[in-house]
Backbone as a printed PyTorch tensor [residue, N CA C, xyz], in Angstrom:
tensor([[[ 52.9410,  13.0190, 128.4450],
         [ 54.2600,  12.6950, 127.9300],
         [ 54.2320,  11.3860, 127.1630]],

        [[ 53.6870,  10.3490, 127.2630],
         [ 53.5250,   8.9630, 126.9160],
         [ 52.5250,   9.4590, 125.3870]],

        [[ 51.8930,  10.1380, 125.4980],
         [ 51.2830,  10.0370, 124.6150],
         [ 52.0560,  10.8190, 123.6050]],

        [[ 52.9600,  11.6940, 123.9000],
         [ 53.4890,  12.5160, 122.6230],
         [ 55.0760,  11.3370, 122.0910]],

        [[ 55.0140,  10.2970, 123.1520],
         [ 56.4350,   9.5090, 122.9800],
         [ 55.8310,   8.2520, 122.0040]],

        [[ 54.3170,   8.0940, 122.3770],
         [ 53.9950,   6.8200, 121.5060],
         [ 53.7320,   7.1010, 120.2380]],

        [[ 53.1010,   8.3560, 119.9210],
         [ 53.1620,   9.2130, 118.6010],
         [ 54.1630,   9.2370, 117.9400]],

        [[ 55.7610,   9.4430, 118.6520],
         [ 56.4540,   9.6720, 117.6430],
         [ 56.9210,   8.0520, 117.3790]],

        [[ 57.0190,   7.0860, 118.6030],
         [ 57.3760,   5.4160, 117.9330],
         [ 56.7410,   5.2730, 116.8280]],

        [[ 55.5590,   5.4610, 117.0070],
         [ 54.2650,   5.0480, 115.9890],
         [ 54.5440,   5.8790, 114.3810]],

        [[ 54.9040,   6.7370, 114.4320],
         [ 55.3860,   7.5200, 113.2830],
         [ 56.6400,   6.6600, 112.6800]],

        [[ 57.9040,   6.7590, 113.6260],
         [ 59.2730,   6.7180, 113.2110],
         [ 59.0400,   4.5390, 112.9570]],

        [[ 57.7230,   3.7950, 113.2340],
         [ 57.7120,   2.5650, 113.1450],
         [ 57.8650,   2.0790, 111.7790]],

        [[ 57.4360,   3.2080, 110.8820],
         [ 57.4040,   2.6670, 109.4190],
         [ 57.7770,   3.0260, 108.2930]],

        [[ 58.4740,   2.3070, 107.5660],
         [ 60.1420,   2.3860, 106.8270],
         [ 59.3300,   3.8560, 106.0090]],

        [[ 58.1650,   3.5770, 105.3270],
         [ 58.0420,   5.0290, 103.9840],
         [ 58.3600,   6.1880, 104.9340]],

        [[ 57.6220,   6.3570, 106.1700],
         [ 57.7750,   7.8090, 107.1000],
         [ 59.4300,   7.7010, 107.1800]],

        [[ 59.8340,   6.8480, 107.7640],
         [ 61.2030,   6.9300, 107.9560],
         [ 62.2260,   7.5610, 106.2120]],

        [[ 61.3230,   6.9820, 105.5600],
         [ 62.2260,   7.4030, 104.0000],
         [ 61.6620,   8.5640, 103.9150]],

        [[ 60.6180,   9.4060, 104.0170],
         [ 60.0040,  10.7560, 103.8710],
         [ 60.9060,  11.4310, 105.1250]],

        [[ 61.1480,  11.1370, 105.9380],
         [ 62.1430,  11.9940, 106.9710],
         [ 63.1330,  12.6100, 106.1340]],

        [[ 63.9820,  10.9440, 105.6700],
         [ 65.3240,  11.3510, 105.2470],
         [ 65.4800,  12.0040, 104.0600]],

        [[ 64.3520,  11.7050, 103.4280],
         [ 64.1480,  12.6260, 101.9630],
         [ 63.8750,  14.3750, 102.5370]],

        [[ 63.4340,  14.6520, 103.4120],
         [ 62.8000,  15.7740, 104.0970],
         [ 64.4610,  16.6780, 105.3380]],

        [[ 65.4810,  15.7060, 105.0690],
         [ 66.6840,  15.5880, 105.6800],
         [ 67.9870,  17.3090, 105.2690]],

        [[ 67.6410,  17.2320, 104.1800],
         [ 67.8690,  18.2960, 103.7060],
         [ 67.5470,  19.6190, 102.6730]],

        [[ 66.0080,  19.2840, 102.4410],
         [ 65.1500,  20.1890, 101.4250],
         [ 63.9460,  20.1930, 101.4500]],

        [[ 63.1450,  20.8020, 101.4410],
         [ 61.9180,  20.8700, 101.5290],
         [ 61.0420,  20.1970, 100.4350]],

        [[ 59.6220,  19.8360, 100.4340],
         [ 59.4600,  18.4730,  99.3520],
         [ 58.0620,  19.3330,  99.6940]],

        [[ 56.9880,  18.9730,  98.4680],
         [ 55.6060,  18.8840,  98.5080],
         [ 55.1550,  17.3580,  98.4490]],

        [[ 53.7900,  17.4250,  98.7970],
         [ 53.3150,  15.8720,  98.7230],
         [ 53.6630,  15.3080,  97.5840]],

        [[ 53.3280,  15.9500,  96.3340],
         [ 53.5480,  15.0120,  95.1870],
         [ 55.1030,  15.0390,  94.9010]],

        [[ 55.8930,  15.8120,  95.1350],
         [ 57.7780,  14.9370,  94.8030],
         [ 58.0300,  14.1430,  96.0370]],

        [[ 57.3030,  13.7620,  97.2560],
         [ 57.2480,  12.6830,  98.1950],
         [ 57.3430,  11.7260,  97.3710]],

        [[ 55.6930,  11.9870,  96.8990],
         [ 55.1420,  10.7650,  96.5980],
         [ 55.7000,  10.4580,  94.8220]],

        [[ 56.2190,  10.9910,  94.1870],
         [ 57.3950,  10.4380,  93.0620],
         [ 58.5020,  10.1170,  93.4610]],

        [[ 59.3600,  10.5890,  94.3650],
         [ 60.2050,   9.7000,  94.8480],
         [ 60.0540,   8.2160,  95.2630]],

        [[ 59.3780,   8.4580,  95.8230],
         [ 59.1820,   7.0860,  97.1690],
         [ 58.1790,   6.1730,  96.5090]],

        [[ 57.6720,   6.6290,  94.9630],
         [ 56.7640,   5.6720,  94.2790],
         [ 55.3750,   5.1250,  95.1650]],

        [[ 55.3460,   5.7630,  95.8470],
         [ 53.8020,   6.0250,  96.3950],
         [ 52.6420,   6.5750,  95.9260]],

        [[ 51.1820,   6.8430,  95.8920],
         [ 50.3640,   7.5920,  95.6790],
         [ 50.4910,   8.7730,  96.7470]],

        [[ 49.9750,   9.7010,  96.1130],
         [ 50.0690,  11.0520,  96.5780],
         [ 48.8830,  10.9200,  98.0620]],

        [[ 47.6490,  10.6820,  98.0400],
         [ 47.2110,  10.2130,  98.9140],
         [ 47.7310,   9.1740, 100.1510]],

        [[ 48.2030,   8.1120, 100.0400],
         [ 49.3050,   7.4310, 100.8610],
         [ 50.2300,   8.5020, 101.2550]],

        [[ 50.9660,   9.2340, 100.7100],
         [ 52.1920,   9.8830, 101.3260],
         [ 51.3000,  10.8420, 101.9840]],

        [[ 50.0830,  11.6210, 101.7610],
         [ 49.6960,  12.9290, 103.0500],
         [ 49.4330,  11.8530, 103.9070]],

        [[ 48.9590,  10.7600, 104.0120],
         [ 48.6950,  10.2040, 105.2230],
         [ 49.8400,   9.7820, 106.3270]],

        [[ 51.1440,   8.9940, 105.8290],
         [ 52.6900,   9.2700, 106.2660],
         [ 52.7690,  10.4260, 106.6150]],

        [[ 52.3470,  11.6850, 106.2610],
         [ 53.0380,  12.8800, 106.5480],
         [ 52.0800,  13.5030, 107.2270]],

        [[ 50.7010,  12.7890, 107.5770],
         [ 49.7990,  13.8720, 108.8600],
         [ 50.4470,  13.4100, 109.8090]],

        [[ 50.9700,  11.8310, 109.8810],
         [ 51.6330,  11.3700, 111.3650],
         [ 52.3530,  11.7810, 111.6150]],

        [[ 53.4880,  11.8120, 110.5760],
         [ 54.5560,  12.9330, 111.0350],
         [ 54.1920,  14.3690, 111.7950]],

        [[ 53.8030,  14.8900, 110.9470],
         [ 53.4180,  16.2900, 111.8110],
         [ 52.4250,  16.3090, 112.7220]],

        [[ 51.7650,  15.0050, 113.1380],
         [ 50.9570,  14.9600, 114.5670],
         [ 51.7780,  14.7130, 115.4030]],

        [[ 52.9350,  13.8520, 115.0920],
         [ 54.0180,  13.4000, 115.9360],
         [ 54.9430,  14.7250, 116.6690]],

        [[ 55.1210,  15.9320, 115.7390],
         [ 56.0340,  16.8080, 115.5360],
         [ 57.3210,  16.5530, 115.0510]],

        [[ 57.2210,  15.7180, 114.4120],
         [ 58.5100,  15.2940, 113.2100],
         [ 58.7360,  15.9160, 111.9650]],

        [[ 57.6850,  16.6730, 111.4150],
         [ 57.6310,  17.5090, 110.4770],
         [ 56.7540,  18.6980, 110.4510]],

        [[ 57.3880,  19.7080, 109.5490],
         [ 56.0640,  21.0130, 109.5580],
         [ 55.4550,  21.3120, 108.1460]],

        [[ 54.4250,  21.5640, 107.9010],
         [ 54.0710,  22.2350, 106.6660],
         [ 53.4500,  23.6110, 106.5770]],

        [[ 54.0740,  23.9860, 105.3770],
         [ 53.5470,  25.4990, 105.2680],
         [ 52.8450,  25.4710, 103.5980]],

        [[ 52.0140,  26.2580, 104.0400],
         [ 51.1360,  26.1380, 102.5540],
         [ 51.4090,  27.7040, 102.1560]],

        [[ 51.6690,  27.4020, 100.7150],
         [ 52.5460,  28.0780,  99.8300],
         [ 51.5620,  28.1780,  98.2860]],

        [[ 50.9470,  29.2110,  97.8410],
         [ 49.5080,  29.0360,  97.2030],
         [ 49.0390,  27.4660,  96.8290]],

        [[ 49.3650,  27.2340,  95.9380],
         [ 48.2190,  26.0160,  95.8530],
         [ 49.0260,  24.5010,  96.6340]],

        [[ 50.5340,  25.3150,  96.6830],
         [ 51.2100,  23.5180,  97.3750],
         [ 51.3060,  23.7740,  98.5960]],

        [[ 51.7490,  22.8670,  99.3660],
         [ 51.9860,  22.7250, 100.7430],
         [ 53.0680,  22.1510, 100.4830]],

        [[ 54.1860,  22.8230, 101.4620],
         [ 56.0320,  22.2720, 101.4330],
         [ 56.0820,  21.9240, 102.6520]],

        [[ 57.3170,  20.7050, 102.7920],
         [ 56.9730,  19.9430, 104.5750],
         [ 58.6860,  19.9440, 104.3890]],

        [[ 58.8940,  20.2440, 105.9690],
         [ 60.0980,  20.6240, 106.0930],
         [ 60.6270,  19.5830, 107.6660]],

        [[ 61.4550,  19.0640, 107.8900],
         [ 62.0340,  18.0670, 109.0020],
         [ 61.9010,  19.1770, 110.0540]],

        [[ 61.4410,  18.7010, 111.0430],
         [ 61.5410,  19.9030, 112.3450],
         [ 63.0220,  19.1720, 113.2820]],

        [[ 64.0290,  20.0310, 112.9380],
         [ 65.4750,  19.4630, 113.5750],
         [ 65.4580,  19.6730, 114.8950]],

        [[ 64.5460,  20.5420, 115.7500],
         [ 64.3790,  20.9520, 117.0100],
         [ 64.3860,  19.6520, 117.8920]],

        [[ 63.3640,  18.6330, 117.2690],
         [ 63.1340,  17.8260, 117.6140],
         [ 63.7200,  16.2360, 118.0220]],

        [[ 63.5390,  15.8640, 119.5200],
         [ 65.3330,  14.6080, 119.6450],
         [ 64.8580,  13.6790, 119.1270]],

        [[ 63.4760,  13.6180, 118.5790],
         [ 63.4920,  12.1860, 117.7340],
         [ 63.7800,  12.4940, 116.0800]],

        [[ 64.0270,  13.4370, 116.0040],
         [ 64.5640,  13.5150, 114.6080],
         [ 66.2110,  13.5570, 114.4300]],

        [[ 66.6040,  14.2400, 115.4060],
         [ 67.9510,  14.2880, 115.6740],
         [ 68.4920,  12.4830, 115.8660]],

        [[ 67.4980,  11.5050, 116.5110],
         [ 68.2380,  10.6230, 116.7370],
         [ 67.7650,   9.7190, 115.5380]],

        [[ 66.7640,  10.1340, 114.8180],
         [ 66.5230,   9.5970, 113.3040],
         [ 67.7700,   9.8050, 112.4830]],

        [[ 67.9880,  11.1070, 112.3540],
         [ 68.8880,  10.8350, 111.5320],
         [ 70.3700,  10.4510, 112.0240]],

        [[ 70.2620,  10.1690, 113.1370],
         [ 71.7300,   9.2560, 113.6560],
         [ 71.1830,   7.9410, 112.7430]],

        [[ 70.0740,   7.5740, 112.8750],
         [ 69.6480,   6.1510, 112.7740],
         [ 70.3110,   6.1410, 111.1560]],

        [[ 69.7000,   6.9450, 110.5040],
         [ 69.7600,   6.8790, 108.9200],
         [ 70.9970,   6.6510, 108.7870]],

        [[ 72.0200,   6.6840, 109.1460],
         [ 73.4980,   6.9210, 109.0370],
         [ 74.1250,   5.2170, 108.8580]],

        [[ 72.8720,   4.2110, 109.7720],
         [ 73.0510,   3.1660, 109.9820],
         [ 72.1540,   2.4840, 108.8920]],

        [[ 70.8110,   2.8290, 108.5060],
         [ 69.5700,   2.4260, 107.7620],
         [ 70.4720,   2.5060, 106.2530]],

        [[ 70.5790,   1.5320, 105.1440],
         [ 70.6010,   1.0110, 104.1230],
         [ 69.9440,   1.6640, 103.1630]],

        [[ 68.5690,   1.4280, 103.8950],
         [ 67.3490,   2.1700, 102.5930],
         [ 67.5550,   3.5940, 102.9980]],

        [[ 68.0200,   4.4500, 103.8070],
         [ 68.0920,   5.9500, 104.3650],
         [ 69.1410,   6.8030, 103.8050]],

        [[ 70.5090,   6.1430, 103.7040],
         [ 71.6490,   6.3300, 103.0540],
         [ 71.3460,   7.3720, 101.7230]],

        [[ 71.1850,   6.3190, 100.7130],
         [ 70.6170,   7.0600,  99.2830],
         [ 69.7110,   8.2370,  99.3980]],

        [[ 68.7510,   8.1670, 100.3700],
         [ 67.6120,   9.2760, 100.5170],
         [ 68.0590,  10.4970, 101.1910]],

        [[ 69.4730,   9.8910, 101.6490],
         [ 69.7070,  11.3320, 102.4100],
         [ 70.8240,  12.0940, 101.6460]],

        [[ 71.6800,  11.3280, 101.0250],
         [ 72.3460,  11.8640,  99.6210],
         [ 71.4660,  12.2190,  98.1840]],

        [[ 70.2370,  11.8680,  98.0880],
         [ 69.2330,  12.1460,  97.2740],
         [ 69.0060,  13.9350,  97.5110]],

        [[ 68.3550,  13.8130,  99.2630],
         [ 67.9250,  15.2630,  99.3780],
         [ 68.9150,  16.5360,  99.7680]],

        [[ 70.3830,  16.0560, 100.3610],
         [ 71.4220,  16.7910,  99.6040],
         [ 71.4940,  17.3090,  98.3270]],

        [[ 71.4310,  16.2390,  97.7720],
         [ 71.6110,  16.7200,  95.7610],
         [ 70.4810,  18.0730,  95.6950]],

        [[ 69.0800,  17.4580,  96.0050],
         [ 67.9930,  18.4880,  96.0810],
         [ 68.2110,  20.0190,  96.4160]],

        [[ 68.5390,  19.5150,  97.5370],
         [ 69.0190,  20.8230,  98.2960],
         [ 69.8760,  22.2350,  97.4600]],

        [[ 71.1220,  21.2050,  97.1080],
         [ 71.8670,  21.6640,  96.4090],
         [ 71.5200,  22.7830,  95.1020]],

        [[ 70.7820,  22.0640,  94.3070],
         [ 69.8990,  22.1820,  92.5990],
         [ 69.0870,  23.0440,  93.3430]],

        [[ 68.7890,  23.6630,  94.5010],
         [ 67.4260,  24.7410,  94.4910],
         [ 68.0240,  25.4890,  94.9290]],

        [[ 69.3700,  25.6530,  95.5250],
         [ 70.1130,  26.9580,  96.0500],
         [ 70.1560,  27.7120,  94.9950]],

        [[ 69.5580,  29.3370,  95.2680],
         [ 69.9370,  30.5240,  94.2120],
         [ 71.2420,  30.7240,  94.4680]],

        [[ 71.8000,  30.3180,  92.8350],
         [ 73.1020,  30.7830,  92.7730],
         [ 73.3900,  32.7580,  92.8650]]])
């Protein structure tokens, strides 16, 4: 148990994972629109996002050549992430960002 609780501190400890959550909050993302959003290298963001999904904070499914990572909501540290975001400054925008997203990929 300690070990799946220090995994997810250790994940949810650092602001980009925390901004890849909330970007991941309402739409599904591949590594590289992570990593154009969040102005990261694409390499840096799979590494944010193996912790995540070692943590069980996120899932990926590989989809021919991309891999799409999706928020696992099952989960109470995501549930209480995004309470957090509600409070987080830098989270705000990212989570009205991946709304918009969301939105623009619904088949009309």
């Amino acid at each position: 148990m300690n070990s799946n609780l220090d995994k997810t501190f250790e994940a949810l400890a650092s602001l980009p994972r925390r901004k890849i959550m909330a970007l991941l909050s309402h739409v599904e993302l591949t590594t590289s629109e992570l990593a154009e959003k969040l102005a990261i290298s694409a390499p840096a963001t799979s590494r944010h996002l193996s912790v995540l999904e070692n943590a069980g904070l996120v899932s990926s499914e590989r989809r021919g050549q991309f891999v799409y990572y999706t928020l696992n909501g099952d989960s109470l540290a995501t549930r209480l992430s995004g309470f957090m975001f509600e409070l987080c400054p830098a989270a705000a925008p990212l989570k009205r960002e991946s709304k918009a997203l969301a939105r623009k990929r619904k088949p009309t």
